[in-house]
Every structure is written in C-alpha cells, then in structure tokens.
Backbone and ligand atoms as CSV (ligand in chain L), in Angstrom:
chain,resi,resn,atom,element,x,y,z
A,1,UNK,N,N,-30.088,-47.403,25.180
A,1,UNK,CA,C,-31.308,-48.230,25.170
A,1,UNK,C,C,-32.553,-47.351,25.098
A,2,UNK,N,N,-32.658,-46.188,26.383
A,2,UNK,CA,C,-33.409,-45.124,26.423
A,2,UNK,C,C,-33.927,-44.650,24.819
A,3,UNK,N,N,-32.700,-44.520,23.721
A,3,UNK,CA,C,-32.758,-43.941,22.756
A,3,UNK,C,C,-33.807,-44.674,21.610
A,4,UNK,N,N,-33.259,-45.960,21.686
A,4,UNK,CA,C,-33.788,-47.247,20.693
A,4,UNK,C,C,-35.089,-46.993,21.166
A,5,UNK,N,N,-35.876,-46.745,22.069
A,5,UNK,CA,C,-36.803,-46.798,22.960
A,5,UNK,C,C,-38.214,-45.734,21.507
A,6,UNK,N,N,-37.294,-44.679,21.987
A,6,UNK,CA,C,-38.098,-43.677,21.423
A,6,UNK,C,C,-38.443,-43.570,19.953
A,7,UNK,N,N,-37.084,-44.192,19.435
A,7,UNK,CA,C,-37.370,-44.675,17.926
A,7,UNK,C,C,-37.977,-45.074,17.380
A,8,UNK,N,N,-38.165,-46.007,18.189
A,8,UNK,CA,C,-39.490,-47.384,17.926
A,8,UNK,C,C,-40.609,-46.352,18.373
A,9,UNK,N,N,-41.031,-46.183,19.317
A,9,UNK,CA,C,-42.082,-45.263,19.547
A,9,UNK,C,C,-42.821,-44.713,18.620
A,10,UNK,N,N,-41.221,-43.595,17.987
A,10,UNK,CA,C,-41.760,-42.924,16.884
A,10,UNK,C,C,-42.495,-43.687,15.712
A,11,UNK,N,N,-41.707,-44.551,15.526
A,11,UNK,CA,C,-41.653,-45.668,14.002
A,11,UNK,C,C,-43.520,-45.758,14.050
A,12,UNK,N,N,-43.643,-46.596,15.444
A,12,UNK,CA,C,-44.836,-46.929,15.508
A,12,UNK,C,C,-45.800,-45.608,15.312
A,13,UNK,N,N,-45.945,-44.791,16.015
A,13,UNK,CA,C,-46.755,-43.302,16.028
A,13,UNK,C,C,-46.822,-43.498,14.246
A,14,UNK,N,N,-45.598,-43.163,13.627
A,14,UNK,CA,C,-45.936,-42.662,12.222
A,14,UNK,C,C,-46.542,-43.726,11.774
A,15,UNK,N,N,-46.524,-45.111,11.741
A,15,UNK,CA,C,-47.593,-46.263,10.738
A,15,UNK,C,C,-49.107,-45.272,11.166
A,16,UNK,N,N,-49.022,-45.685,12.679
A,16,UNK,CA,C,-50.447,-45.571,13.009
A,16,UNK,C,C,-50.887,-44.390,12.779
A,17,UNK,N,N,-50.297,-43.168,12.283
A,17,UNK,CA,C,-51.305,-41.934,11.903
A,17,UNK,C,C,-50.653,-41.967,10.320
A,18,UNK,N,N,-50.125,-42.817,9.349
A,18,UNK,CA,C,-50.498,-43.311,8.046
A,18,UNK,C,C,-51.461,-43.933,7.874
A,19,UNK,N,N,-51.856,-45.406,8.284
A,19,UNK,CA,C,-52.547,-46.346,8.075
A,19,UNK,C,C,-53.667,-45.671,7.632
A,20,UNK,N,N,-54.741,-44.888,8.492
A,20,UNK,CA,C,-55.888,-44.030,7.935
A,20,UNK,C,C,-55.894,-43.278,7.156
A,21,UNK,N,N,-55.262,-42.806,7.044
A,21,UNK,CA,C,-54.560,-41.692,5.425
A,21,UNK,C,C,-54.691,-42.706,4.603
A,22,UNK,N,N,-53.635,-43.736,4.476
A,22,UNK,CA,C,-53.964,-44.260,3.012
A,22,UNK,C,C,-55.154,-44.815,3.106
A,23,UNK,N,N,-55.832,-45.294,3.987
A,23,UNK,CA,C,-57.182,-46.346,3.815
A,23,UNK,C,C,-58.538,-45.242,3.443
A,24,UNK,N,N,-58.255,-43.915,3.601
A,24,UNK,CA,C,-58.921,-42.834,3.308
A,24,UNK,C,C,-59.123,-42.243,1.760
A,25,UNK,N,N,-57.825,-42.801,1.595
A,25,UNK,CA,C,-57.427,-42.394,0.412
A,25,UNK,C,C,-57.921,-43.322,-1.000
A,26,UNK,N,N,-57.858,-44.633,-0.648
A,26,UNK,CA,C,-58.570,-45.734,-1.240
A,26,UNK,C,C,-60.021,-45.573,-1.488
A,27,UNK,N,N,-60.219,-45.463,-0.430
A,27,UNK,CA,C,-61.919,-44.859,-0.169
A,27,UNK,C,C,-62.345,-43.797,-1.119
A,28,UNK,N,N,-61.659,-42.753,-1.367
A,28,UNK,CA,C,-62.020,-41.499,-2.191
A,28,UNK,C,C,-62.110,-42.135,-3.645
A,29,UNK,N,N,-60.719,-42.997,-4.155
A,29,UNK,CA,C,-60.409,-43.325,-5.139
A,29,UNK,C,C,-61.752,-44.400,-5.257
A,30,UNK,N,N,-62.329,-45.174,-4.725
A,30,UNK,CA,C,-63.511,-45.856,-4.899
A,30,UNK,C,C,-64.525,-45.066,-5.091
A,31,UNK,N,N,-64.957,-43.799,-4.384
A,31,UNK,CA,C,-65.956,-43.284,-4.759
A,31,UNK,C,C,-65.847,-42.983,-6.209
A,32,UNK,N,N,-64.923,-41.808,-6.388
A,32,UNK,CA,C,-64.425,-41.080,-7.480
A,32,UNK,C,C,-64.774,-42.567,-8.707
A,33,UNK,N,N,-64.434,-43.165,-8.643
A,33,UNK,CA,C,-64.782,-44.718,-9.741
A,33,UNK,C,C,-65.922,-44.981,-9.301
A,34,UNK,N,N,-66.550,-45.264,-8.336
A,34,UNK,CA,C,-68.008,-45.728,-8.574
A,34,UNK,C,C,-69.283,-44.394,-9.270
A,35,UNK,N,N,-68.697,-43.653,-9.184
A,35,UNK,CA,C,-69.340,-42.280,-9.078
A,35,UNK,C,C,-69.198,-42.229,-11.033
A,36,UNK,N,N,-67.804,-42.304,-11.349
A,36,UNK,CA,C,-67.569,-42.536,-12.732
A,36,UNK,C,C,-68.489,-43.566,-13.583
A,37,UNK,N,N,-68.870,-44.558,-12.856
A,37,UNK,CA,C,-69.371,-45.710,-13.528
A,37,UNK,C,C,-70.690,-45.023,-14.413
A,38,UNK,N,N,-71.283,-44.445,-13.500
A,38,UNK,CA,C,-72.870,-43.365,-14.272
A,38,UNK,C,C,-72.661,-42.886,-15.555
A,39,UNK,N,N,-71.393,-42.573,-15.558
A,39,UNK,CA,C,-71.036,-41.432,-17.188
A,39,UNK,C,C,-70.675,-42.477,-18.073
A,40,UNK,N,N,-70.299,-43.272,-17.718
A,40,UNK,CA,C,-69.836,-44.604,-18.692
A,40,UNK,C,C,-70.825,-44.696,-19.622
A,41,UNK,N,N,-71.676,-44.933,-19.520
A,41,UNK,CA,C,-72.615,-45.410,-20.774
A,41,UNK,C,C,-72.922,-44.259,-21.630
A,42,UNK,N,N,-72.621,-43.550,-21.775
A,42,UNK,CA,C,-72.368,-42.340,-22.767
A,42,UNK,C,C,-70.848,-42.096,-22.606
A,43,UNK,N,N,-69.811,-41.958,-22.021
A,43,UNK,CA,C,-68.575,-41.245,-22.225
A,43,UNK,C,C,-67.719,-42.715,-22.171
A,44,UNK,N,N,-68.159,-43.569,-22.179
A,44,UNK,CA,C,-67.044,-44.245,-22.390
A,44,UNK,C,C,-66.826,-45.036,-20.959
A,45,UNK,N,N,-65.781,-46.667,-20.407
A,45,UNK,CA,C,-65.241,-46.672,-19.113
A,45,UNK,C,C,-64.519,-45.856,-19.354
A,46,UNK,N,N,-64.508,-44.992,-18.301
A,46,UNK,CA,C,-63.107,-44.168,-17.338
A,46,UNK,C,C,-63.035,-42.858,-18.341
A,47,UNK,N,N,-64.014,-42.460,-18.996
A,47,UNK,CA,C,-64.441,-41.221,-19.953
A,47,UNK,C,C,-63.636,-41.709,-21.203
A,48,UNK,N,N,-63.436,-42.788,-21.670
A,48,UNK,CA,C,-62.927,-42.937,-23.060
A,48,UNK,C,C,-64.151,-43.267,-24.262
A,49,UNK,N,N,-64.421,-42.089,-24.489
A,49,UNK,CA,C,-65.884,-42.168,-24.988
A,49,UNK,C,C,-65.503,-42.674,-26.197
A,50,UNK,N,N,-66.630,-43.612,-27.137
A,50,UNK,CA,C,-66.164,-44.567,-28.406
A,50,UNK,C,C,-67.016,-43.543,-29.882
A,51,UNK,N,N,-68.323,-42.841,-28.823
A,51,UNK,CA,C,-69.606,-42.536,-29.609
A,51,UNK,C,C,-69.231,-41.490,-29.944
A,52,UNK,N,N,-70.364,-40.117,-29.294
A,52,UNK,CA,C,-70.375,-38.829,-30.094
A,52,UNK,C,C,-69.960,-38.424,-28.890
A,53,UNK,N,N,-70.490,-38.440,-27.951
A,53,UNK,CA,C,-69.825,-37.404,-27.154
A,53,UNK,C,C,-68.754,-37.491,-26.280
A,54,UNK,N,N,-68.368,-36.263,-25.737
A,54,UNK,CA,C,-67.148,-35.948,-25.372
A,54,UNK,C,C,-66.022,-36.794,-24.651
A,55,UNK,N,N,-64.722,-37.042,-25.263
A,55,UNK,CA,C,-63.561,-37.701,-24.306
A,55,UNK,C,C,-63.684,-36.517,-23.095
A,56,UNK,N,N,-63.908,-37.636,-21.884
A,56,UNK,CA,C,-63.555,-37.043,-20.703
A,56,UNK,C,C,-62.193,-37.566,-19.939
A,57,UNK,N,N,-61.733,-38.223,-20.361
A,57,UNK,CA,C,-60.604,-39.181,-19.937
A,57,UNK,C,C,-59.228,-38.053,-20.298
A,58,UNK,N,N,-58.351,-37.717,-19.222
A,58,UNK,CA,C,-56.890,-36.583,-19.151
A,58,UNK,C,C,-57.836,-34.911,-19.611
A,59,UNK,N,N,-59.140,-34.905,-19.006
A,59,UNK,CA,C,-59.733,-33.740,-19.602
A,59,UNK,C,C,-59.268,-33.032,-18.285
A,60,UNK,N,N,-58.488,-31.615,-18.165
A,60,UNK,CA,C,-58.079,-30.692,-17.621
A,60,UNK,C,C,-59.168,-30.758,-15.772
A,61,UNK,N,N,-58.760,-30.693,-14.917
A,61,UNK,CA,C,-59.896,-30.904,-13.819
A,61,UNK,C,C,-60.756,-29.584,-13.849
A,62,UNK,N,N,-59.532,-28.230,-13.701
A,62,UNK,CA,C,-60.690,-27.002,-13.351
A,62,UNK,C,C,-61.677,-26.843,-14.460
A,63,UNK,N,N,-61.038,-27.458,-15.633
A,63,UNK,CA,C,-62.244,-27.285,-17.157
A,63,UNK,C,C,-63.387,-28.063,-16.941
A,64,UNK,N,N,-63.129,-29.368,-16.249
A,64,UNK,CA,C,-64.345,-30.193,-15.485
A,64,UNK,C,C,-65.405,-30.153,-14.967
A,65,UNK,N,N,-64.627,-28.903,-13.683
A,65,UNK,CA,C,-65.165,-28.884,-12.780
A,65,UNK,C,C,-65.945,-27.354,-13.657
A,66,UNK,N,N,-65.786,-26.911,-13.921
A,66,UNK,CA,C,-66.596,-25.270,-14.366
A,66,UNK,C,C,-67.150,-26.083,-15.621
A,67,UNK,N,N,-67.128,-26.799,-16.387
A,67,UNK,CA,C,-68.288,-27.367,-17.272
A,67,UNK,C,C,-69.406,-27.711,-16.399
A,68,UNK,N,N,-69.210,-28.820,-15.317
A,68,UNK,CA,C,-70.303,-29.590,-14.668
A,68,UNK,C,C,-71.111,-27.804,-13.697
A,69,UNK,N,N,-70.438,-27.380,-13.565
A,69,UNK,CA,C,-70.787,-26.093,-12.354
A,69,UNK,C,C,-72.317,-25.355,-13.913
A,70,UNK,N,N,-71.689,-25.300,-14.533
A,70,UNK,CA,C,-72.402,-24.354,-15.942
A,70,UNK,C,C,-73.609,-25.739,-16.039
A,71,UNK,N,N,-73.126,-26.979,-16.631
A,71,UNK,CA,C,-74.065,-27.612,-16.734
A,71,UNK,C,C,-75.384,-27.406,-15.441
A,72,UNK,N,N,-74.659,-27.680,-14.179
A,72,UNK,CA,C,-76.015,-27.371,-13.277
A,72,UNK,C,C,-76.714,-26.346,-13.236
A,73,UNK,N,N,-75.495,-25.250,-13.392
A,73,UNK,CA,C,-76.681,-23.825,-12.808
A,73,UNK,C,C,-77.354,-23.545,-14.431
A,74,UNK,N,N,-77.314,-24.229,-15.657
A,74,UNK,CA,C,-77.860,-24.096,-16.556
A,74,UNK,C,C,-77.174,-22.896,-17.672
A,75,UNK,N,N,-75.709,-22.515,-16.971
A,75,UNK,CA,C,-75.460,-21.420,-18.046
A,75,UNK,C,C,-74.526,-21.994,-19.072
A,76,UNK,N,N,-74.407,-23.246,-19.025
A,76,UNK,CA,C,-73.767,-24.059,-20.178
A,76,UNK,C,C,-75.278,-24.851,-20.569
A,77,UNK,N,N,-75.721,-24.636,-22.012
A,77,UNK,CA,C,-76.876,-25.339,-22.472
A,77,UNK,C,C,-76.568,-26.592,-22.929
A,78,UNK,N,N,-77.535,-27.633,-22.543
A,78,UNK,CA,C,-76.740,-29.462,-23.002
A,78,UNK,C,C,-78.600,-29.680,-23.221
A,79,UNK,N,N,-78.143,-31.127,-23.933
A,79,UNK,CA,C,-79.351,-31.997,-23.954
A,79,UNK,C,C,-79.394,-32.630,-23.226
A,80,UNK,N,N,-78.765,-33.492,-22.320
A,80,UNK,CA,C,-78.958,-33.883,-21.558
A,80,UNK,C,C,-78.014,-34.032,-19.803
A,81,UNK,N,N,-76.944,-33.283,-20.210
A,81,UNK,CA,C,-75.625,-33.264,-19.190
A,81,UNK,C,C,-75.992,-32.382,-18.348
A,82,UNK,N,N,-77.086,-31.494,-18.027
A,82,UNK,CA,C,-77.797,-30.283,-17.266
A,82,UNK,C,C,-78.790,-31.351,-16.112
A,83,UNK,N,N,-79.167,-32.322,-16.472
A,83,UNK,CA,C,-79.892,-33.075,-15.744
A,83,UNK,C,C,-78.827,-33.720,-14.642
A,84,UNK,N,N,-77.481,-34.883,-15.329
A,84,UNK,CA,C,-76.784,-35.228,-15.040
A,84,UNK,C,C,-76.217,-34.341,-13.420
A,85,UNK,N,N,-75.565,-33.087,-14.286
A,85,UNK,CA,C,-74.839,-32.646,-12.914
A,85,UNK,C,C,-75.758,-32.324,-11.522
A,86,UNK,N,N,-77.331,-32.146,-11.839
A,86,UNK,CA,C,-77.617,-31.704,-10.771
A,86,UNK,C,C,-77.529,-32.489,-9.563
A,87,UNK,N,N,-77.243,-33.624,-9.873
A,87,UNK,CA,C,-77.208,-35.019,-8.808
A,87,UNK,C,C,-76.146,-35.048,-8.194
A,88,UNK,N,N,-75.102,-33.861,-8.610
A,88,UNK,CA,C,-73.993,-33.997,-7.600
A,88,UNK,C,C,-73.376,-33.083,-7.350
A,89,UNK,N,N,-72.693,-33.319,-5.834
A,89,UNK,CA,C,-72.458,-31.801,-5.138
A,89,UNK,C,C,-70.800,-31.518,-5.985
A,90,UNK,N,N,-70.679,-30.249,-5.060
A,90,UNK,CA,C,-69.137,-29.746,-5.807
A,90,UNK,C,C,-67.601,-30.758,-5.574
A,91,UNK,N,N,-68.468,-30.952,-4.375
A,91,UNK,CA,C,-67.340,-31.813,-3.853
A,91,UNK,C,C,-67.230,-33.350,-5.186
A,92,UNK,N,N,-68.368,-34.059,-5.467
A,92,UNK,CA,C,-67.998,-34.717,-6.446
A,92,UNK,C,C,-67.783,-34.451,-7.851
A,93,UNK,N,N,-68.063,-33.259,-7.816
A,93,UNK,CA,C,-67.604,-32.935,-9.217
A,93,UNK,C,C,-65.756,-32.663,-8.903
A,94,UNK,N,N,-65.404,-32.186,-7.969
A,94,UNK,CA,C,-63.627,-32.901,-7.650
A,94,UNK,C,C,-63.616,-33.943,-7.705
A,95,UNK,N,N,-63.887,-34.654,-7.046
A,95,UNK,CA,C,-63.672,-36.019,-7.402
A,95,UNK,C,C,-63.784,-36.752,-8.730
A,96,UNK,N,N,-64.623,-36.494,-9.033
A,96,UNK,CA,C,-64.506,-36.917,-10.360
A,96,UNK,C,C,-63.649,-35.947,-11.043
A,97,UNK,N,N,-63.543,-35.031,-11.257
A,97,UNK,CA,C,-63.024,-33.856,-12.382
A,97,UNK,C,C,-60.994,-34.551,-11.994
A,98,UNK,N,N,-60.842,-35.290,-10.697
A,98,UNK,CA,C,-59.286,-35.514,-10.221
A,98,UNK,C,C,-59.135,-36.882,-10.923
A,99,UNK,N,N,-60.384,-37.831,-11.218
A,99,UNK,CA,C,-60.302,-39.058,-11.501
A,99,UNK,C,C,-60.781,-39.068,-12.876
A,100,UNK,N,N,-60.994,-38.107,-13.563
A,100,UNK,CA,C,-60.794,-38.157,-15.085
A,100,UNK,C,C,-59.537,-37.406,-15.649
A,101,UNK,N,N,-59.114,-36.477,-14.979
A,101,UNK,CA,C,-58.098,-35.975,-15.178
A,101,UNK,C,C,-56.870,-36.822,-15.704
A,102,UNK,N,N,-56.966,-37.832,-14.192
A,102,UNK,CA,C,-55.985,-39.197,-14.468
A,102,UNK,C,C,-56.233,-39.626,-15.026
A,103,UNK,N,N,-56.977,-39.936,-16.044
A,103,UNK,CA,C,-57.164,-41.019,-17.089
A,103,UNK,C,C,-55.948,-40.459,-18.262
A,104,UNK,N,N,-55.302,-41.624,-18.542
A,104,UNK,CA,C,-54.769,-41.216,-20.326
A,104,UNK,C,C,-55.955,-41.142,-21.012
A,105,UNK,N,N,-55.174,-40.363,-22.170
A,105,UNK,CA,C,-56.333,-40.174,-23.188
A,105,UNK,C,C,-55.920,-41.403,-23.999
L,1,HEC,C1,C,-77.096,-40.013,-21.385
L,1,HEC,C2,C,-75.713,-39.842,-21.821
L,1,HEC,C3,C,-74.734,-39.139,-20.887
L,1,HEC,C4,C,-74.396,-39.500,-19.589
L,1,HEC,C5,C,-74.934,-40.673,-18.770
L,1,HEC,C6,C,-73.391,-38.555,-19.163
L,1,HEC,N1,N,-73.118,-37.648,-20.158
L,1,HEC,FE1,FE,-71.780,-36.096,-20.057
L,1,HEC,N2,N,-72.313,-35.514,-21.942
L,1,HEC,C7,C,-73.293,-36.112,-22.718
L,1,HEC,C8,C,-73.530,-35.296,-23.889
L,1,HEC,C9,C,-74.510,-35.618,-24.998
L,1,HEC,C10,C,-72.684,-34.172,-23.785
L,1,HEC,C11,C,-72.615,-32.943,-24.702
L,1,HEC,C12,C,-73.446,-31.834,-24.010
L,1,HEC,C13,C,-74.928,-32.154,-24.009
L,1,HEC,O1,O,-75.536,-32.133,-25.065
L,1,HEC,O2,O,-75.513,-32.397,-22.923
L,1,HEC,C14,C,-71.895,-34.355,-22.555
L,1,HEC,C15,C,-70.929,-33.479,-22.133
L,1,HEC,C16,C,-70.208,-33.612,-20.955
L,1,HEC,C17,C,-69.128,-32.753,-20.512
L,1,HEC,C18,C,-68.549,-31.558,-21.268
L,1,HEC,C19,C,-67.311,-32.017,-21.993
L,1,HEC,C20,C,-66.625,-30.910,-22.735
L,1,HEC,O3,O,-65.681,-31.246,-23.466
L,1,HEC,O4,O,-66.992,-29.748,-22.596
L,1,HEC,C21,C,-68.720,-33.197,-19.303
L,1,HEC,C22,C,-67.612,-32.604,-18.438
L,1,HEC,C23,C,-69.522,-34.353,-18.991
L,1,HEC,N3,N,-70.408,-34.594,-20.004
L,1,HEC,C24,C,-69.393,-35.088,-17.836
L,1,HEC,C25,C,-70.205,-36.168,-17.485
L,1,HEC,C26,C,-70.126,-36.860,-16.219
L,1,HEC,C27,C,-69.136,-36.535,-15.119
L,1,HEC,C28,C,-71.078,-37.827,-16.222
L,1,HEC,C29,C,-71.431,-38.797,-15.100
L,1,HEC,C30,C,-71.716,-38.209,-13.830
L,1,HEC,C31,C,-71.757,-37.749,-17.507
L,1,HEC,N4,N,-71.203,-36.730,-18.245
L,1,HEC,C32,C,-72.794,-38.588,-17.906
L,1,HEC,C33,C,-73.933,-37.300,-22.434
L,1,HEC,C34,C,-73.915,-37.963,-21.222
C-alpha cells in the first residue's frame, strides 16, 4: 500500500513540475508569432514572402540570427532591415530566428 502511496506521489510531483513547462512553452511560441506578425508585411505570413524580398520561412536560425546581429550593428548594409532589427534584443532575434526556422518553405 506504502508503495502505491509513493507512486502516486510521484505521478502527481511530475504533472505539477510539467504543467509550467509546457504553459511556458506556449507562451514563447506566442511571442515568437506575435513578434513575427511585424515582418509579415514585407516577408510574407510566417516569412513566406510573395514580393521581392527575402523567404524567411525554413531560413537556417544561426544565418538569422547573424543577419539580424549585422543588420543592427550596421555591418550588413539594408534599406530598410537596419532600422527593423534595432527594436529587438538577441534574445528575440532567437526567437524568431527558432520560429522561422520552423516554417516550411
Ligand atoms: C518594410 C519592409 C520590411 C519589414 C517590415 C521587414 N523586412 Fe526584413 N527585409 C526587407 C528587405 C527589403 C530586405 C533586404 C535587405 C534590405 O534592403 O534591407 C530584408 C531582409 C531581411 C533578412 C535577410 C534575409 C537574407 O536572406 O539574408 C532577414 C533575416 C530579415 N529581413 C528579417 C526580418 C524580420 C525578422 C522582420 C520583422 C521583425 C523583418 N525582416 C521585417 C524588408 C522588410
């Protein structure tokens, strides 16, 4: 009985230090998409760009993330994507660079 005891215990312990993990995890995945929504009107929803510029949608993350890094500090020259990155920290340029990644092309 003792045994059944602890099982359950456990069972319970592991939901309750999941539950916030995944609800954390949802959360990121919302930013990472609301955060996406900005690039949309030039790259396309979800970087499937239709126009001239670039498919960002299954684009490599670290290539992402060191484009947007160049775009800010200005050693990648753009017309207008130098403005863009400065509005966001490194941390969302992961986020985003993980949530275009996932996109099919
Ligand atoms: C006003 C239109 C516009 C918006 C909005 C925009 N971009 Fe861009 N993006 C461009 C253009 C144009 C280029 C080509 C470089 C340039 O001239 O600035 C580009 C290039 C890029 C590149 C380089 C792609 C490659 O293949 O090297 C990345 C990465 C990128 N954009 C990401 C983003 C992200 C992320 C957002 C939203 C936070 C965004 N862009 C919003 C117009 C836009």
């Amino acid at each position: 009985m003792k045994m059944i005891k602890q099982q359950i215990l456990a069972i319970v312990c592991a939901i309750g230090v999941m539950l916030p993990i995944a609800g954390a995890q949802a959360e990121t995945d919302k930013h990472a998409r609301n955060l996406s929504a900005s690039c949309a009107a030039c790259h396309g929803t979800s970087g499937h760009s239709v126009g001239g510029t670039p498919v960002l949608a299954g684009m490599d993350k670290e290539l992402f993330v060191a484009q947007m890094q160049a775009f800010k500090s200005g050693a990648r020259p753009a017309t207008v994507m130098h403005q863009h990155a400065k509005g966001y920290t490194d941390e969302e340029f992961e986020l985003l660079g993980a949530f275009f990644a996932a996109q099919k092309r």
